[in-house]
Backbone as a chain_set.jsonl record, in Angstrom:
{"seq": "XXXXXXXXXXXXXXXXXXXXXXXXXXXXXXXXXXXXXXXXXXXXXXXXXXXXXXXXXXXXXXXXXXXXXXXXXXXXXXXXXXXXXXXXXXXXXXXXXXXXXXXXXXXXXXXXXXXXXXXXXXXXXXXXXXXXXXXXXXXXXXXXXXXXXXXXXXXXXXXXXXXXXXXXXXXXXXXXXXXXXXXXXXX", "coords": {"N": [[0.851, -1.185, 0.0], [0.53, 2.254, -0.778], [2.57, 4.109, 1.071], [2.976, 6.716, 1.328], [0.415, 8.214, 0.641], [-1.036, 6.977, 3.143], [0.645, 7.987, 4.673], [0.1, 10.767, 4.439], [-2.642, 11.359, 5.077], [-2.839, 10.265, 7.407], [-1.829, 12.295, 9.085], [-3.373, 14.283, 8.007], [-5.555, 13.519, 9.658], [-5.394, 13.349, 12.484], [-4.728, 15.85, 12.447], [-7.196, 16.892, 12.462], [-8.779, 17.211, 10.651], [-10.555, 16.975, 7.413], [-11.095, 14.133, 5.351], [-11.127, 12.921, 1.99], [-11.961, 9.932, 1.064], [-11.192, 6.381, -0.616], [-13.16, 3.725, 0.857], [-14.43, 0.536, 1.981], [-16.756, 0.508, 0.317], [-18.062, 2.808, -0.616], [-16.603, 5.918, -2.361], [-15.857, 7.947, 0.648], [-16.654, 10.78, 2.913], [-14.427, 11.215, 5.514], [-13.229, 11.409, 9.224], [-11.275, 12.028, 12.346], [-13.226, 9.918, 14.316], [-12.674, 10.573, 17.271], [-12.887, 12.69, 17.51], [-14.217, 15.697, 18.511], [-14.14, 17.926, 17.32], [-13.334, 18.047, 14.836], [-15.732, 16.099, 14.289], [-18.298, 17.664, 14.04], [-17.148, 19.683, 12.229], [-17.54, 18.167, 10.213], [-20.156, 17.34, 10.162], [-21.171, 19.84, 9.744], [-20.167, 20.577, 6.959], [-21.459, 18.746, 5.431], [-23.914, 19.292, 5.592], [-25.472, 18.365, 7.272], [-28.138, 17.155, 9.052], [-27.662, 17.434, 12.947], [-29.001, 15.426, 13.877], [-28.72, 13.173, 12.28], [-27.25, 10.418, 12.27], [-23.726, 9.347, 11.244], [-21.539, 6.884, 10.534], [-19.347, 4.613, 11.829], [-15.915, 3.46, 11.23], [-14.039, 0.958, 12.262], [-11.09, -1.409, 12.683], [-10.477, -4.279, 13.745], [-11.909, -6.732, 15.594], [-10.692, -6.183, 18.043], [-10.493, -2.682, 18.187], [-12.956, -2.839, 17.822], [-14.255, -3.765, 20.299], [-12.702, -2.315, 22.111], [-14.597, 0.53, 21.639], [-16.828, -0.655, 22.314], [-19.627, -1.046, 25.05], [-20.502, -3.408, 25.274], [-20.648, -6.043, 22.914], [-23.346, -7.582, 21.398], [-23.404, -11.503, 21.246], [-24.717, -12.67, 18.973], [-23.408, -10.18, 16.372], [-20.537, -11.309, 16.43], [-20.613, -13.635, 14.833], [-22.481, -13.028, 12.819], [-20.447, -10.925, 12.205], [-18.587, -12.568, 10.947], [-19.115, -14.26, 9.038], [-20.109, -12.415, 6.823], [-20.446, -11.677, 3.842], [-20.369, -9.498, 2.324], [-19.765, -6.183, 3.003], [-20.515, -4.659, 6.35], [-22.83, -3.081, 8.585], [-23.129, -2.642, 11.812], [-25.614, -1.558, 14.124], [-24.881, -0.304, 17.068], [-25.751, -0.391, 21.103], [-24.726, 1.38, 23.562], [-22.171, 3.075, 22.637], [-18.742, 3.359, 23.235], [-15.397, 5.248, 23.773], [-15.612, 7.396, 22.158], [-16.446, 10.543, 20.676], [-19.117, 12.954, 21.561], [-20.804, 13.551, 19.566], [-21.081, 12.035, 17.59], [-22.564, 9.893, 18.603], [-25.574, 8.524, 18.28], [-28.847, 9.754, 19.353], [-30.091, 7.589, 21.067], [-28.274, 6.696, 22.537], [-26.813, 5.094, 20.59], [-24.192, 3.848, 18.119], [-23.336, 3.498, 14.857], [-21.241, 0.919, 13.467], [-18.821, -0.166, 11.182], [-16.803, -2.721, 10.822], [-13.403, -2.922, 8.721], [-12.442, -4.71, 6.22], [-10.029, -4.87, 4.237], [-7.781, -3.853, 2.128], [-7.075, -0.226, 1.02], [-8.255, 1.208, 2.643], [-8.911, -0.342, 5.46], [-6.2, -0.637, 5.565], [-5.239, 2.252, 6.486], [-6.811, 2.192, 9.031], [-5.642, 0.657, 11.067], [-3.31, 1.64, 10.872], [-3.691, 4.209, 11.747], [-4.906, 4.046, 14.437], [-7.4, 4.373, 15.565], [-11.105, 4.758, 15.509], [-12.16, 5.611, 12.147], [-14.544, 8.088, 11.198], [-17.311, 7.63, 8.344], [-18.998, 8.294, 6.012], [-21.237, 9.365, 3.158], [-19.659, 10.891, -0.057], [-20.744, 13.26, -0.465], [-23.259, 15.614, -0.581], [-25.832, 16.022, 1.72], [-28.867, 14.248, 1.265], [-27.819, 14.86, -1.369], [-27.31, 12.212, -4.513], [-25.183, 9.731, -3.814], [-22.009, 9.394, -4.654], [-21.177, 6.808, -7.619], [-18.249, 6.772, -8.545], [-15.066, 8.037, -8.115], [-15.295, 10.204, -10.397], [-17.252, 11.451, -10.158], [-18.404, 12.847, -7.803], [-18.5, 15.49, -6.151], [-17.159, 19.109, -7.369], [-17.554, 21.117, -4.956], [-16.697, 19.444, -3.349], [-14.581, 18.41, -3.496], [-13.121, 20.217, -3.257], [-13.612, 21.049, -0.776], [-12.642, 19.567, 1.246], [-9.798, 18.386, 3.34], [-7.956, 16.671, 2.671], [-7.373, 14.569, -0.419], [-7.318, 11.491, -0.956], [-5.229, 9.448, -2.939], [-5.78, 7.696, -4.459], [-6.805, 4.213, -5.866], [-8.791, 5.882, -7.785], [-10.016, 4.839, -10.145], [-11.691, 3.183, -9.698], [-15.203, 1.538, -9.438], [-17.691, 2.006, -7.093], [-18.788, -0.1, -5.215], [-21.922, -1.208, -3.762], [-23.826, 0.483, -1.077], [-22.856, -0.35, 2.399], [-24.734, -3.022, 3.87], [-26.875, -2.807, 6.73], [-27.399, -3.555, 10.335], [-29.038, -3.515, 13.452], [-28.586, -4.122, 16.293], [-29.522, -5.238, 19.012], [-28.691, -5.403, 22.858], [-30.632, -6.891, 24.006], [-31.127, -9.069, 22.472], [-32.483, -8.561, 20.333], [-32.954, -8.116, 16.559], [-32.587, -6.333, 13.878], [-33.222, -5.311, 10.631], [-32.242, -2.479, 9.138], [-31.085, -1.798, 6.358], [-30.724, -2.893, 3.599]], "CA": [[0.0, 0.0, 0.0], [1.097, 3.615, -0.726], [2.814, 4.488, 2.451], [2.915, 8.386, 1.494], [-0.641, 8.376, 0.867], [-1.43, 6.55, 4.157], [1.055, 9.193, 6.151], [-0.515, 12.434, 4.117], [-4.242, 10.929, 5.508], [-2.823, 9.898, 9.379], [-1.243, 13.569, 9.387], [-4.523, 15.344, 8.435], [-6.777, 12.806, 10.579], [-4.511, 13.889, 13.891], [-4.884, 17.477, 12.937], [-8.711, 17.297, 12.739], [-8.623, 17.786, 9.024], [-11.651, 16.102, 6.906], [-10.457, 13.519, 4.085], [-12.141, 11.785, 0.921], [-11.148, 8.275, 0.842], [-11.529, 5.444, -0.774], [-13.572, 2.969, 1.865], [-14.834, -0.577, 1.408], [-17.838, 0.315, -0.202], [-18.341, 3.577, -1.671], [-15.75, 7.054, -1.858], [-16.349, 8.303, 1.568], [-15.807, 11.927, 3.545], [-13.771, 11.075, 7.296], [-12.443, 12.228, 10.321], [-10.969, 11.176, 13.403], [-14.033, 9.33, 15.15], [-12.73, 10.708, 18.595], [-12.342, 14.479, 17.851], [-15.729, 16.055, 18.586], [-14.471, 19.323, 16.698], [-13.916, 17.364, 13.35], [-17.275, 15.777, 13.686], [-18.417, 19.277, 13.911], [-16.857, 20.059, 11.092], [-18.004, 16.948, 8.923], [-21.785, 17.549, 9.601], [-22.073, 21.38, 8.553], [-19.496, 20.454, 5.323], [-22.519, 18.026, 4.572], [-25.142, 20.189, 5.346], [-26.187, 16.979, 7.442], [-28.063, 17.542, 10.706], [-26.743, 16.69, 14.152], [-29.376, 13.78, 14.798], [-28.859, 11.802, 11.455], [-25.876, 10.113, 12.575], [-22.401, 8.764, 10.482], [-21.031, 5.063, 10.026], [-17.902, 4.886, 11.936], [-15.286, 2.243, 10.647], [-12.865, -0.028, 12.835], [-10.179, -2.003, 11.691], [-10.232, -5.138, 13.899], [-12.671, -7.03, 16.809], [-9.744, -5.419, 19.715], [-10.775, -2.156, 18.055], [-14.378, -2.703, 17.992], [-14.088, -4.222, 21.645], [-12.609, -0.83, 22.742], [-15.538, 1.157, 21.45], [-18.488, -0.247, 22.582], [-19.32, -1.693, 26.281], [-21.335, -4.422, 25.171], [-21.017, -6.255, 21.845], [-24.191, -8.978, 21.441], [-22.396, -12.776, 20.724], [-25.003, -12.03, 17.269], [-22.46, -9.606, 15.899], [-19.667, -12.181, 15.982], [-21.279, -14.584, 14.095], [-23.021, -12.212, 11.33], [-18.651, -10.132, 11.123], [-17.505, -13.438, 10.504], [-19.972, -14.976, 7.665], [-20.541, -11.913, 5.95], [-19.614, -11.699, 2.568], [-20.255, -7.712, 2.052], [-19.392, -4.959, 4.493], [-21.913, -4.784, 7.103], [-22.415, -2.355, 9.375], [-23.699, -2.942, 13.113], [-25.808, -0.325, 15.251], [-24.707, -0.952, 18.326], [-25.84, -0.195, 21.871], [-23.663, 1.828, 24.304], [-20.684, 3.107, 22.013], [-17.555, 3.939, 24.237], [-14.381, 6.515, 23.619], [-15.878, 8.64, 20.511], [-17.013, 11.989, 20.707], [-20.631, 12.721, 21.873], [-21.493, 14.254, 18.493], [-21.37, 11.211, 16.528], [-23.796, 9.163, 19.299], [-27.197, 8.859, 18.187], [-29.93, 10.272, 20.686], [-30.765, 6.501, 21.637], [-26.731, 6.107, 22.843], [-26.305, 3.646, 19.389], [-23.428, 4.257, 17.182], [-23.164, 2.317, 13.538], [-19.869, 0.424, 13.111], [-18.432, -1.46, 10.039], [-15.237, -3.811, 10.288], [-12.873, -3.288, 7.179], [-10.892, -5.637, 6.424], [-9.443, -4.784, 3.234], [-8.195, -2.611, 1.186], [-6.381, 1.121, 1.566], [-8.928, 2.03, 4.451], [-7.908, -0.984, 6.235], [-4.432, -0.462, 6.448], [-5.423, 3.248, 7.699], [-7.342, 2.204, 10.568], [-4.653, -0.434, 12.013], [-2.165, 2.384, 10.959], [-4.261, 5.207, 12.72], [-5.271, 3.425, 15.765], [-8.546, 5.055, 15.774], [-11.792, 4.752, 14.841], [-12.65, 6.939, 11.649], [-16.029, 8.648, 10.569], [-17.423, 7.383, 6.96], [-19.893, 8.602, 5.509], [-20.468, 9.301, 1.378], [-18.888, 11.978, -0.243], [-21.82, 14.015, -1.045], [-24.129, 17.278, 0.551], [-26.938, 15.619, 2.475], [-29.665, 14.55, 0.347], [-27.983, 14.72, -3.015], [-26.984, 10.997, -4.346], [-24.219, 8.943, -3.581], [-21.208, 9.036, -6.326], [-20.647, 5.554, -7.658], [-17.297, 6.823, -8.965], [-14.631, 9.399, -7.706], [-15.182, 11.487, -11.001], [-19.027, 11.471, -9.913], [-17.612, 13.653, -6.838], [-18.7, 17.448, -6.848], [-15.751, 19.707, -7.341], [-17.455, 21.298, -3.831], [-16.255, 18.177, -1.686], [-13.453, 17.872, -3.577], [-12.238, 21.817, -2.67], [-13.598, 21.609, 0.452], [-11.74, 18.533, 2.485], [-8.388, 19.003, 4.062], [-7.398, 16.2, 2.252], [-8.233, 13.872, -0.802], [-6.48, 10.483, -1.037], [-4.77, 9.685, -4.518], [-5.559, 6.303, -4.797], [-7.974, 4.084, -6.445], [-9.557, 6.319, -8.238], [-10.78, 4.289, -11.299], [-12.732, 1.913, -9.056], [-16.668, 1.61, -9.331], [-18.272, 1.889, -6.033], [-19.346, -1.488, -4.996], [-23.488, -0.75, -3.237], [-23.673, 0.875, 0.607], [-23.186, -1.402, 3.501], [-25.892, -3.708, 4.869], [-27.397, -1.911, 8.064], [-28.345, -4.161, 11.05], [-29.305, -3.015, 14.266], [-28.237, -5.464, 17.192], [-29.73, -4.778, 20.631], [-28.17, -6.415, 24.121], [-31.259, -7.524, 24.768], [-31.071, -9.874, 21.692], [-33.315, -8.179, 19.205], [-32.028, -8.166, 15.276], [-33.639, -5.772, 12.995], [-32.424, -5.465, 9.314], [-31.883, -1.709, 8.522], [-30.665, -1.466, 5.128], [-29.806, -4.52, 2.886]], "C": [[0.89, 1.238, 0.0], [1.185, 4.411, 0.753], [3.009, 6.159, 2.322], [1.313, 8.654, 1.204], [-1.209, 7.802, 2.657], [-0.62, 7.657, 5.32], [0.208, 10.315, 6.245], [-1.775, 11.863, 5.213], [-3.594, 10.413, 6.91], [-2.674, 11.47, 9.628], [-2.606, 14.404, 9.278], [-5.694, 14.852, 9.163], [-6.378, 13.594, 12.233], [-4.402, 15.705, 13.986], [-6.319, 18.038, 12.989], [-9.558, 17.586, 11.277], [-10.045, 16.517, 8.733], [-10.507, 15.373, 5.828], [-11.553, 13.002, 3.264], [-11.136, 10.636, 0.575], [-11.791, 7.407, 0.339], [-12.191, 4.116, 0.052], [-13.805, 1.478, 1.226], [-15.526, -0.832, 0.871], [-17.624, 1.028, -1.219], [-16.814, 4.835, -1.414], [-16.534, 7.74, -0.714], [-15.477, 9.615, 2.338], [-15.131, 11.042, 5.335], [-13.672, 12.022, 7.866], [-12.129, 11.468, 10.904], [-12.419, 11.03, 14.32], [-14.224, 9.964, 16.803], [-12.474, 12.446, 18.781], [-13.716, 14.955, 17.643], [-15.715, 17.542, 17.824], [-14.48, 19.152, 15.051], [-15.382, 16.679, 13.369], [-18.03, 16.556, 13.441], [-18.181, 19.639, 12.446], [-17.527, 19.856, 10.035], [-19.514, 17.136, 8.882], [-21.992, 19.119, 9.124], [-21.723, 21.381, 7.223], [-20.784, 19.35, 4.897], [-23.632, 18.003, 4.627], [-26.198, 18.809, 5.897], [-26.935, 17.297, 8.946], [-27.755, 16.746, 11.589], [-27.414, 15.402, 14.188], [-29.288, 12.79, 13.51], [-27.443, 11.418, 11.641], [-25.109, 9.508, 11.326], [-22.405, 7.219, 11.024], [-19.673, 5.652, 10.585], [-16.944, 3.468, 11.54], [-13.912, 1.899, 11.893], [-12.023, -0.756, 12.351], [-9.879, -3.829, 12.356], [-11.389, -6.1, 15.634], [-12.313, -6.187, 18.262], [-10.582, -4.256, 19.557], [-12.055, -1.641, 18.505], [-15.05, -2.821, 19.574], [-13.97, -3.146, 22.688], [-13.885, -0.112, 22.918], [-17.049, 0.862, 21.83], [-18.972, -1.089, 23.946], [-19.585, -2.376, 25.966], [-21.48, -5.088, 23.924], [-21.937, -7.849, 22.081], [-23.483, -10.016, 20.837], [-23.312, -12.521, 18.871], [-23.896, -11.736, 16.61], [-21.026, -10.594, 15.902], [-19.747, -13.122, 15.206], [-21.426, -14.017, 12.736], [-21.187, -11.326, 11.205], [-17.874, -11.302, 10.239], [-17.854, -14.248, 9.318], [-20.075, -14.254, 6.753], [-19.714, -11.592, 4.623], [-19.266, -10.2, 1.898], [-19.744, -7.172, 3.093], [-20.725, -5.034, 4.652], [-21.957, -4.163, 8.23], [-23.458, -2.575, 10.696], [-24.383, -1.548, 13.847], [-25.472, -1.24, 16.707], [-25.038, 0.068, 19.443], [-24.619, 0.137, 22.587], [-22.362, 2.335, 24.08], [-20.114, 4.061, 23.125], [-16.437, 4.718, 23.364], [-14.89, 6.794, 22.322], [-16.203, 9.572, 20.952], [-18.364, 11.631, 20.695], [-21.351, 13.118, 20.488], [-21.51, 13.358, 17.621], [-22.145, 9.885, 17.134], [-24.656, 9.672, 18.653], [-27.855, 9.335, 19.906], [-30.235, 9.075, 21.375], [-29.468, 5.656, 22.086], [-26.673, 4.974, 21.966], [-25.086, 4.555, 18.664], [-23.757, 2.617, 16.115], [-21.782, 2.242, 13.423], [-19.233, -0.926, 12.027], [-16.897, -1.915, 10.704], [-14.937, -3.298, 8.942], [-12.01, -3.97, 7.147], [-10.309, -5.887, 5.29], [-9.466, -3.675, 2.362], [-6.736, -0.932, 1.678], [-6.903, 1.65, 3.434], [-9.171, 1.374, 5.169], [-6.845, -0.555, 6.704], [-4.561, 1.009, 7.185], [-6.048, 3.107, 8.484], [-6.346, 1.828, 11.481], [-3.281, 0.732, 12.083], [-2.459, 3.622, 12.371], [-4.638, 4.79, 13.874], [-6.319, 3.837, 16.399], [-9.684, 4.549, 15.285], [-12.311, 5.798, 13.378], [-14.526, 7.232, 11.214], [-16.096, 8.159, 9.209], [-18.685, 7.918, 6.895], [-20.046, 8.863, 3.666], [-20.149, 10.72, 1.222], [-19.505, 13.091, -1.51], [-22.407, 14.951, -0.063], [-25.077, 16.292, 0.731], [-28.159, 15.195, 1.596], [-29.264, 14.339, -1.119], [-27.466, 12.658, -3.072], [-25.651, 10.491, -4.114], [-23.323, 8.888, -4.584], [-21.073, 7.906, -5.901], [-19.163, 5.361, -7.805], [-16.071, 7.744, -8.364], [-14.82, 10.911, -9.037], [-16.75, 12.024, -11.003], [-18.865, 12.687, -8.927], [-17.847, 15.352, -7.032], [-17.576, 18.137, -6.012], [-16.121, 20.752, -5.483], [-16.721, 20.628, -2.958], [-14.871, 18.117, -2.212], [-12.507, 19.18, -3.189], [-12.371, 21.563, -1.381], [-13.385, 20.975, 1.644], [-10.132, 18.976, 2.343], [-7.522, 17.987, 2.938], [-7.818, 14.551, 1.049], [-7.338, 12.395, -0.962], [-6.257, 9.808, -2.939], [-4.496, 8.562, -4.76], [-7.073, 5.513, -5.408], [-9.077, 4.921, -6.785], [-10.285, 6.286, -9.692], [-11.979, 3.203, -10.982], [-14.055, 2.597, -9.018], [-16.912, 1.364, -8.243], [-19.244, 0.575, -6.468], [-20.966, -0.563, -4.151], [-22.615, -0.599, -1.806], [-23.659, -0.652, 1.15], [-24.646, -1.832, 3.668], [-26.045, -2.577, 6.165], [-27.803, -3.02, 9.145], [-28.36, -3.422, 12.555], [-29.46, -4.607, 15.387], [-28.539, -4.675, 18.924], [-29.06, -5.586, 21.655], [-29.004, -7.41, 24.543], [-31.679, -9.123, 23.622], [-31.891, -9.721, 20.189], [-32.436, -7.839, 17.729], [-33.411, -6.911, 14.5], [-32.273, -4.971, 11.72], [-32.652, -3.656, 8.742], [-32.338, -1.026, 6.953], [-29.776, -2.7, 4.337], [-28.788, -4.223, 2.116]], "O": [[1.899, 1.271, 0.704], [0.326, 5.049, 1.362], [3.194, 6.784, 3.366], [1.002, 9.679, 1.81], [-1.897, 8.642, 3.237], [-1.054, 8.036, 6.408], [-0.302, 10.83, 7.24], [-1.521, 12.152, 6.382], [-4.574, 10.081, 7.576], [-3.473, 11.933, 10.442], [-2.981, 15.107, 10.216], [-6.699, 15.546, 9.321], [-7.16, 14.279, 12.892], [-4.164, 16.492, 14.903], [-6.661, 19.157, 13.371], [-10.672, 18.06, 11.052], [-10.412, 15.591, 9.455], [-9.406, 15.838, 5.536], [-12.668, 12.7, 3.691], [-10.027, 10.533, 0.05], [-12.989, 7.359, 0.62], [-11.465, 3.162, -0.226], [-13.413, 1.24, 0.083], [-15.637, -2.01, 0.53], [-17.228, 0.656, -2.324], [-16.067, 4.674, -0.449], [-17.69, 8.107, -0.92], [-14.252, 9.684, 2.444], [-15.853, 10.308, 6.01], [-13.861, 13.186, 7.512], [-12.331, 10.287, 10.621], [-12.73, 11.997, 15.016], [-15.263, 9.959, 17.462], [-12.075, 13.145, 19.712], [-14.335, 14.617, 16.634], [-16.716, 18.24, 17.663], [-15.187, 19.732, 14.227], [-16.103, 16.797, 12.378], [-18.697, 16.294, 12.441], [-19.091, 19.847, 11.643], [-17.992, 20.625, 9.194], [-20.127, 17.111, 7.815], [-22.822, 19.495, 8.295], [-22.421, 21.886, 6.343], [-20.909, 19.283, 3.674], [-24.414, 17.213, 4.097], [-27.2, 18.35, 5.349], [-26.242, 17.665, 9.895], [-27.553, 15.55, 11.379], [-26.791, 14.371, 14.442], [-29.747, 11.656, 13.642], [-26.536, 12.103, 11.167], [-25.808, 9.162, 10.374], [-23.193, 6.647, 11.776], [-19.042, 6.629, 10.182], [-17.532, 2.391, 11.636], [-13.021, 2.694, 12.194], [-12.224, -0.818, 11.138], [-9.218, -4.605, 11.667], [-11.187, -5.59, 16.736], [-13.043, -5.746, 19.149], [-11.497, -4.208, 20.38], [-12.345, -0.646, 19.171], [-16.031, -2.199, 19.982], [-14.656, -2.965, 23.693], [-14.375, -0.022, 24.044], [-18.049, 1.577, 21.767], [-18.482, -2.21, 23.806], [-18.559, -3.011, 26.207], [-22.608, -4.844, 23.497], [-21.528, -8.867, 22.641], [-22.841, -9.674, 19.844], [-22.692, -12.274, 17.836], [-23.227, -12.671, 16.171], [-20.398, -10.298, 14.886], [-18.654, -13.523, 14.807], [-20.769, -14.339, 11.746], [-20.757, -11.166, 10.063], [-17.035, -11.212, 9.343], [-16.998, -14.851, 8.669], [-20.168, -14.799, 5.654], [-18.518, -11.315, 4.538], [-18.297, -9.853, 1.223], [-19.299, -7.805, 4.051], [-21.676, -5.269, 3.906], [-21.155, -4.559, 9.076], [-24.655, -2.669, 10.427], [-23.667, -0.576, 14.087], [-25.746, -2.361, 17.134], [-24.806, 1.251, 19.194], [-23.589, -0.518, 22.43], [-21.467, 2.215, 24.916], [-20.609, 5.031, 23.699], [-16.673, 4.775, 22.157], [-14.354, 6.215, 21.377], [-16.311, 9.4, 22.166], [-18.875, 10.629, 20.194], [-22.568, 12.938, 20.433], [-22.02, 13.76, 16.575], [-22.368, 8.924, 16.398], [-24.756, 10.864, 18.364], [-27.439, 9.247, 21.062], [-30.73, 9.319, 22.475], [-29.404, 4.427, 22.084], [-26.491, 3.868, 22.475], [-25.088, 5.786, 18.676], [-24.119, 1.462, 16.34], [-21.095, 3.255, 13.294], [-19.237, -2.151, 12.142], [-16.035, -1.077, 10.97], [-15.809, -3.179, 8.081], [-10.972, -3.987, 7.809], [-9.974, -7.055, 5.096], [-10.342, -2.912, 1.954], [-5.819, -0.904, 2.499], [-6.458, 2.057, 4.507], [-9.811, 1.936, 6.058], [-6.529, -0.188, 7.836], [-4.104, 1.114, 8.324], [-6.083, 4.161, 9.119], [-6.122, 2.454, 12.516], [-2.454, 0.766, 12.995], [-1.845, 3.846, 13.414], [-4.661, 5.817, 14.551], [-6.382, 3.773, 17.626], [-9.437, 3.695, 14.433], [-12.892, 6.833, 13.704], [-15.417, 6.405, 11.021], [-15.0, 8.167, 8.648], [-19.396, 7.926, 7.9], [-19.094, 8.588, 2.936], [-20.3, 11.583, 2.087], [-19.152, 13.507, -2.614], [-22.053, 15.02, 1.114], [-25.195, 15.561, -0.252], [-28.534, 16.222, 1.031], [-30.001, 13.827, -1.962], [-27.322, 11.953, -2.073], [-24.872, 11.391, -4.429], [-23.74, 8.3, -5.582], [-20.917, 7.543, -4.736], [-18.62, 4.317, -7.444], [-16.773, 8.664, -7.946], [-14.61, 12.105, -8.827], [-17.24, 12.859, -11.762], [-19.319, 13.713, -9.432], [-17.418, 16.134, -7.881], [-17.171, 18.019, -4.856], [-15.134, 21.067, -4.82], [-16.177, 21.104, -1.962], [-13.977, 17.787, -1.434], [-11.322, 19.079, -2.873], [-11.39, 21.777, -0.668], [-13.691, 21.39, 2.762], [-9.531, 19.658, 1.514], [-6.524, 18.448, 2.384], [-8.416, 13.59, 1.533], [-6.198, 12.797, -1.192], [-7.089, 9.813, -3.847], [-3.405, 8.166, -5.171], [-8.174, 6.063, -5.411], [-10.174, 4.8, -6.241], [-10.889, 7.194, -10.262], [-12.813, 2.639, -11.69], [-14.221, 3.778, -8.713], [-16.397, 0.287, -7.94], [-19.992, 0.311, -7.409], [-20.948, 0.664, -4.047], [-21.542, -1.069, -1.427], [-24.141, -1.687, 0.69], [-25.593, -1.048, 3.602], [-25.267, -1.644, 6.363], [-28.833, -3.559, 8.74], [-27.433, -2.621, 12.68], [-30.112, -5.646, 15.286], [-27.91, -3.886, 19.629], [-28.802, -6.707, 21.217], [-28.684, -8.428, 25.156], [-32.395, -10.045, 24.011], [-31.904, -10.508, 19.242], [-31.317, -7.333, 17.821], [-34.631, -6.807, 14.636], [-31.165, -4.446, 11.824], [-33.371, -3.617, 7.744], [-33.23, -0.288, 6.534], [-28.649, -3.176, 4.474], [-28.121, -5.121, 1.601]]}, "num_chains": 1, "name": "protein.A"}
């Protein structure tokens, strides 16, 4: 993996900086997960309001383990079968910033486990913010040249890699309660 792309993108994650990255799904805006003044940032740049919450991405079970008090035995089962990215709401998320909790203390968290925005999680040692790399409302680019020259002026930093790749479809969505309840999201 392009280890000067992966420094440029740790260097502006640690200064609070937004990025457009390549993710496991689609091209997605970031931040650092645990800086409550970049999440700040990331919802007025996407004209998104405070209560529709972000997708934050992890890089490994330890990771995920950190972040949330309580993961249901469910969620080990459905990270380890699934064949897409799949992203978990989970009950009780721990060390993030309060601004990327939902109102019902859930955060959404994907596993990646491949890829560029892999190796920056395990590199960064953080959780980051994903979301797509669009204004609120408009659609989703499938492509990076889909990308409006707004987002692309107006992040700290854009990553200079795969950018001929077709966005594979959004994550799955499931919603995993403690108390054992499953409910399917977004397929």
């Amino acid at each position: 993996m392009n280890s000067i792309e992966l420094n440029n993108t740790i260097k502006t994650l640690k200064q609070g900086g937004l990025i457009l990255y390549p993710t496991d799904t689609v091209w997605g805006l970031g931040c650092d997960a645990t800086n409550f003044a970049a999440v700040e940032k990331l919802f007025k740049f996407k004209n998104r309001e405070d209560q529709k919450t972000m997708i934050c991405l992890v890089s490994d079970f330890k990771m995920l383990n950190y972040h949330v008090e309580e993961i249901p035995e469910a969620a080990y089962s459905i990270l380890e079968h699934a064949a897409d990215p799949t992203t978990i709401v989970y009950d009780k998320p721990l060390r993030v910033t309060e601004n990327l909790i939902a109102a019902d203390n859930t955060l959404a968290i994907r596993m990646v486990k491949e890829g560029f925005c892999a190796d920056l999680l395990k590199r960064f040692k953080k959780p980051i913010v994903s979301t797509s790399a669009n204004i609120s409302g408009k659609p989703t680019p499938k492509t990076f040249q889909e990308i409006e020259a707004y987002i692309l002026k107006g992040v700290d930093y854009v990553v200079n890699l795969e950018r001929t790749k077709k966005a594979s479809k959004p994550s799955s969505i499931i919603k995993l309660s403690n108390n054992g309840e499953v409910k399917v999201i977004r397929k």
